[in-house]
N, C-alpha and C positions, 0 to 999 in steps of 0.2 A: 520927553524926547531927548535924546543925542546930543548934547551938543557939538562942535566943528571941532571941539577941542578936546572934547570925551575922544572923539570917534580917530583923533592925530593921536591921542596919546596909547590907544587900543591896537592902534595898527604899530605903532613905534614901539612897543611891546612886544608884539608878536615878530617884526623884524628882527628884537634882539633875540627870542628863541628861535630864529632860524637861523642867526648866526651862532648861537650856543652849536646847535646841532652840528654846522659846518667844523666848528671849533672842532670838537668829536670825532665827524670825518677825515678833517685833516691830518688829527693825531695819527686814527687810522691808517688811512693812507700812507703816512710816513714810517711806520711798522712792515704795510706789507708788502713794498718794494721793494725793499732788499733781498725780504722771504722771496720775491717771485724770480728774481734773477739769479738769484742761490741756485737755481737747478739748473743751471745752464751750462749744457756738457759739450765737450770739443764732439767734429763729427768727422769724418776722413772723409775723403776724396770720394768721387764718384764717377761712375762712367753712362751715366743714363744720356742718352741723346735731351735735348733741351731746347726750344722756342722761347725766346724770350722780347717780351712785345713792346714796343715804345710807342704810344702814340706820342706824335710833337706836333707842339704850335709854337711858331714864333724863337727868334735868339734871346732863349735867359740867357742868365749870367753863369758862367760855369758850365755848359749844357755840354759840351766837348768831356771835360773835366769828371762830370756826372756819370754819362753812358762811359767812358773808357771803365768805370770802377765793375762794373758788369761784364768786364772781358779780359780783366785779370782774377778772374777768379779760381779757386781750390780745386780744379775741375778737372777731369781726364777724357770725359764724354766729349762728344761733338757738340756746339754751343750754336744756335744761328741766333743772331742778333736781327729782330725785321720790325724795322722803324715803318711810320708811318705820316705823310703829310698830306694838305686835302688840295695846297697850291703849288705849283712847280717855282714858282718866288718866295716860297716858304724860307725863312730867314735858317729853320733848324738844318733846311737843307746841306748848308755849306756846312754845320756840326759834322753832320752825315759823311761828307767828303773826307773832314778833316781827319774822323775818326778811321775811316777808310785809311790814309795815307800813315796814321800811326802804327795800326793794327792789318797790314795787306795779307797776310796769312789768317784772318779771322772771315765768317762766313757775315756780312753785312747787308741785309737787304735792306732798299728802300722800296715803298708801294706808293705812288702819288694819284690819288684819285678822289677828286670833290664830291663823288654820290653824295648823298644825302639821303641817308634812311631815315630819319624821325626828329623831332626834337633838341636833341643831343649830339652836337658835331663830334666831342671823344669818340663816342659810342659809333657813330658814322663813318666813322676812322678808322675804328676796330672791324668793323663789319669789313670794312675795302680790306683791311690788310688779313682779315682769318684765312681768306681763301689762300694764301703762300706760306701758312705755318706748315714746318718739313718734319715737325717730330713732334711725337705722342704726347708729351707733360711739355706745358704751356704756363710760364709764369707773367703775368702782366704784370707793368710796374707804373707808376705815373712818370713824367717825364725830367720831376722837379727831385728824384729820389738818387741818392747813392751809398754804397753797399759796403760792406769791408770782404777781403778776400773770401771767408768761409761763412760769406751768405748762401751763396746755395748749394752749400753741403749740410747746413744745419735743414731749410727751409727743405731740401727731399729727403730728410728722415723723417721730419716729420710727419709731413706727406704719406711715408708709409704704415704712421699709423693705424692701426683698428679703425674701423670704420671712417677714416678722414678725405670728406672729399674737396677738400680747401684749405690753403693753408694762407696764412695774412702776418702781417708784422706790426707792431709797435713802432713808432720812431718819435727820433727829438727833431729838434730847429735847429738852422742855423743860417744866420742872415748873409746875405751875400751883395745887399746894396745898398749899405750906409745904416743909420741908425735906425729907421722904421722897419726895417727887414728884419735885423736882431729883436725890436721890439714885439713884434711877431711872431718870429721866430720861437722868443720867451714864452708866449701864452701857447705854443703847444707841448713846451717841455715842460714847464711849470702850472700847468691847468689840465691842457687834453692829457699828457703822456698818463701823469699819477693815476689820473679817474679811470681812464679805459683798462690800466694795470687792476686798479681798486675791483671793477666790476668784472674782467677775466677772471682774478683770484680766487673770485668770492660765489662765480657761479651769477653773478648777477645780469650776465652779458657776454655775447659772443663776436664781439666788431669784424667788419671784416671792409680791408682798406686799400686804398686804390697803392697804398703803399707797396705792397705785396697783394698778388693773388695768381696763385700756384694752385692747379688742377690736371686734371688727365683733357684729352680732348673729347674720348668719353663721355666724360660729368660734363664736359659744356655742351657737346650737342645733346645731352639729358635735358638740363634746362632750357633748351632753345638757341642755344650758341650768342653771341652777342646780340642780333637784330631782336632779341626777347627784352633786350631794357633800352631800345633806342628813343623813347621816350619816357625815361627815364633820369632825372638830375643825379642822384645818389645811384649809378651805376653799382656801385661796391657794395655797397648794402643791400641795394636787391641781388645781386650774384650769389650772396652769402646764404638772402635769405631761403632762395631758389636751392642752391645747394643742401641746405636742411630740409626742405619740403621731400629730398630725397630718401631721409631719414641717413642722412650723411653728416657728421662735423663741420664744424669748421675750427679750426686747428691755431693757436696764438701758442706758439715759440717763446721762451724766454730772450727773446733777439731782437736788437736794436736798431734799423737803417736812419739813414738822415733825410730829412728835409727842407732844403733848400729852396729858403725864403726869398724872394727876389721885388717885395714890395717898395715904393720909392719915396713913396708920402702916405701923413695920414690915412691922405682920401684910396687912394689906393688900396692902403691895410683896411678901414674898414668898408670899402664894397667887397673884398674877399671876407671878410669874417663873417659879414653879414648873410654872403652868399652862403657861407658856411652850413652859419644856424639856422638861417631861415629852412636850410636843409635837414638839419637833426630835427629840425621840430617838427618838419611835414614828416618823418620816416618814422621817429619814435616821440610823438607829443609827451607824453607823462614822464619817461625817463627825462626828456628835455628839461621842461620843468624843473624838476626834482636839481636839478645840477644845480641850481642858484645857491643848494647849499654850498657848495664847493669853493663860494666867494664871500668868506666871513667878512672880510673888511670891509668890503662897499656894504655890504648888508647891514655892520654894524654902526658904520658912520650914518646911512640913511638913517636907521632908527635913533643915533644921538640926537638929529634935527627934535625929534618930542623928549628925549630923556638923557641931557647930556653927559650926565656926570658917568652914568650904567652905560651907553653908546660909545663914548670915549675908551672907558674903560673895557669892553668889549672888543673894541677895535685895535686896543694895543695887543691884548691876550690874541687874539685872532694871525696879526701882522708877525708876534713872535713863533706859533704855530706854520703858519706860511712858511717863514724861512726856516723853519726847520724842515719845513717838507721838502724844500728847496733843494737843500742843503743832501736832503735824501739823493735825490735825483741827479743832482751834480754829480755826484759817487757814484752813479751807475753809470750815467749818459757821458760822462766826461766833458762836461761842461760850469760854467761858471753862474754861478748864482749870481742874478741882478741885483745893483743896490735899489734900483725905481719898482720894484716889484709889489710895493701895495699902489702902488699908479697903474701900473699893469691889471691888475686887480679890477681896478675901478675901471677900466676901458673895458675890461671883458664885460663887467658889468651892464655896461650901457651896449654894447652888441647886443648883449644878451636880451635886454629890453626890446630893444629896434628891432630885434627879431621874430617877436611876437608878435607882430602885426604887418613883417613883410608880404606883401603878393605878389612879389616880381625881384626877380635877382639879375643879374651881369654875369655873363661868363665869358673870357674870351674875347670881349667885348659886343658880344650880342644880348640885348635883352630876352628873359628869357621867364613868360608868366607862371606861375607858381599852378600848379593844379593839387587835387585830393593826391593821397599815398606816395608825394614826395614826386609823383610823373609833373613834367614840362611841355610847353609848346614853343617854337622860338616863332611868337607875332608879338613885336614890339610893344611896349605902354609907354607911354609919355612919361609918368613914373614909376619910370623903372629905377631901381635901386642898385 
């Protein structure tokens, strides 16, 4: 029989062949992000009429700053801007106003109505504000997102093509409220951006993110128009995936937007991350899973604990692969490679964990129970996460 110390040294073995693996991946990865941004072509101006959706909760940081980058854009069409909040004390409100007094020649609607269709107050939000969309092609965007001038001149080419009935973006981080925002910020330039780059490339995956989502109005009332994911957590992923059930694409652009992190502390960063994963896992478990390669270092320090010398050793080859990957991404993203980036690592790590056994998330600050296919209900748990 086993012993306790057979069966540490089997498993701290097989840790360090999933960090070989990751080693591999990373190389990878750092190869094929630059191939993917290589085909990134200028797009000209455009005259399409344009809906362009915010829902908002609450004054981030920047939120003024955010939405204006949406209303200088490459554009010749008629543009309406139609935000959305669920209270008339809504903090984003006065954003609303201010953006109004910047921009008084720009079409700005606001919709303020607390319905409550399902589960999901985004979604709830979307549903009150669809009824005032004034033009055909509707880009939704989250409310944390901003754009460089010729976002959406690229983002309706693509759109037009062949068979595309959705179109989504890529983005980096970037913190906006002190050093746990940047920290954060980090794990989606340097963790999410490469992988979801890695598996667009490669055929392996189709994301499609709250970051961008551009369609006709059309394709949404195909799928059911919003009130079809209102209990739903992963709104974007099921839009996406709805959108293929039509036997329609869904369309990743070699193009960039930003994501503005606005986390304050730890505990902060990880109930968002958590909420995060515990999301990817309930939408896609097995690709979830499988991502633990992506984290050579904490993987190969774990497996040092039974075999230090190969662990150790593991873990530097892994940490210099990282920053090289890093280093990729900096060159495209325009951004700085962290010196704490195998601590980085090891946080993602332990999300990563925690998340395998969440059944309840925060959002917004409402608890919110976890159900099958990634759907939610908001009836509180004691713990909630």
């Amino acid at each position: 029989m086993a012993t306790l110390g057979t069966i540490g040294s089997i498993l701290g073995w097989a840790l360090l062949v999933l960090a070989l693996a990751g080693c591999g991946y990373t190389l990878a990865a750092a190869l094929t992000l630059p191939r993917f941004f290589a085909a990134a072509r200028r797009a000209e101006a455009r005259r399409d009429a344009v809906t362009l959706l915010k829902p908002l909760h609450g004054g981030e940081p920047r939120l003024v700053e955010n939405l204006a980058t949406f209303l200088t854009q490459d554009h010749a069409g008629p543009i309406q801007l139609l935000c959305g909040v669920q209270r008339a004390e809504d903090p984003a409100v006065a954003a609303v106003e201010a953006l109004r007094r910047r921009f008084p020649e720009a079409r700005i609607d606001l919709v303020v109505d607390g319905t409550r269709h399902g589960g999901s107050g985004k979604v709830s939000n979307l549903v009150n504000m669809s009824r005032h969309i004034a033009h055909e092609i509707v880009v939704l965007s989250d409310s944390d997102i901003a754009v460089a001038p010729d976002w959406l001149a690229r983002v309706l080419d693509a759109l037009d093509g062949e068979r595309v009935g959705v179109v989504t973006c890529l983005y980096r981080g970037r913190g906006d409220a002190g050093f746990w925002s940047r920290f954060g910020a980090a794990g989606l330039t340097v963790q999410f951006l490469p992988g979801a780059v890695f598996a667009t490339a490669h055929g392996l995956g189709s994301p499609c993110m709250g970051s961008t989502i551009a369609l006709t109005r059309e394709t949404l009332a195909a799928i059911g128009g919003f009130a079809a994911f209102a209990n739903v957590l992963a709104d974007d992923y099921a839009i996406g995936e709805a959108v293929r059930g039509l036997g329609l694409a869904v369309a990743v652009p070699p193009l960039l937007v930003t994501h503005a992190s606005a986390e304050s502390g730890p505990a902060d960063l990880w109930r968002h991350e958590l909420r995060w994963g515990a999301t990817v896992r309930a939408v896609a478990p097995l690709p979830y899973v499988l991502s633990a390669i992506a984290m050579p270092v904490p993987l190969a320090l774990v497996g040092a604990l039974a075999h230090p010398a190969a662990g150790l050793a593991m873990a530097a080859v892994a940490a210099a692969l990282r920053f090289l990957l890093a280093s990729r991404v900096a060159a495209v993203a325009g951004t700085r490679t962290p010196f704490w980036l195998p601590l980085r690592d090891c946080w993602s790590f332990a999300v990563f964990l925690a998340s395998l056994g969440a059944r309840s998330v925060e959002w917004r600050g409402e608890a919110l129970t976890m159900e099958r296919g990634g759907r939610v209900s908001a009836v509180p748990e004691t713990d909630a996460l």
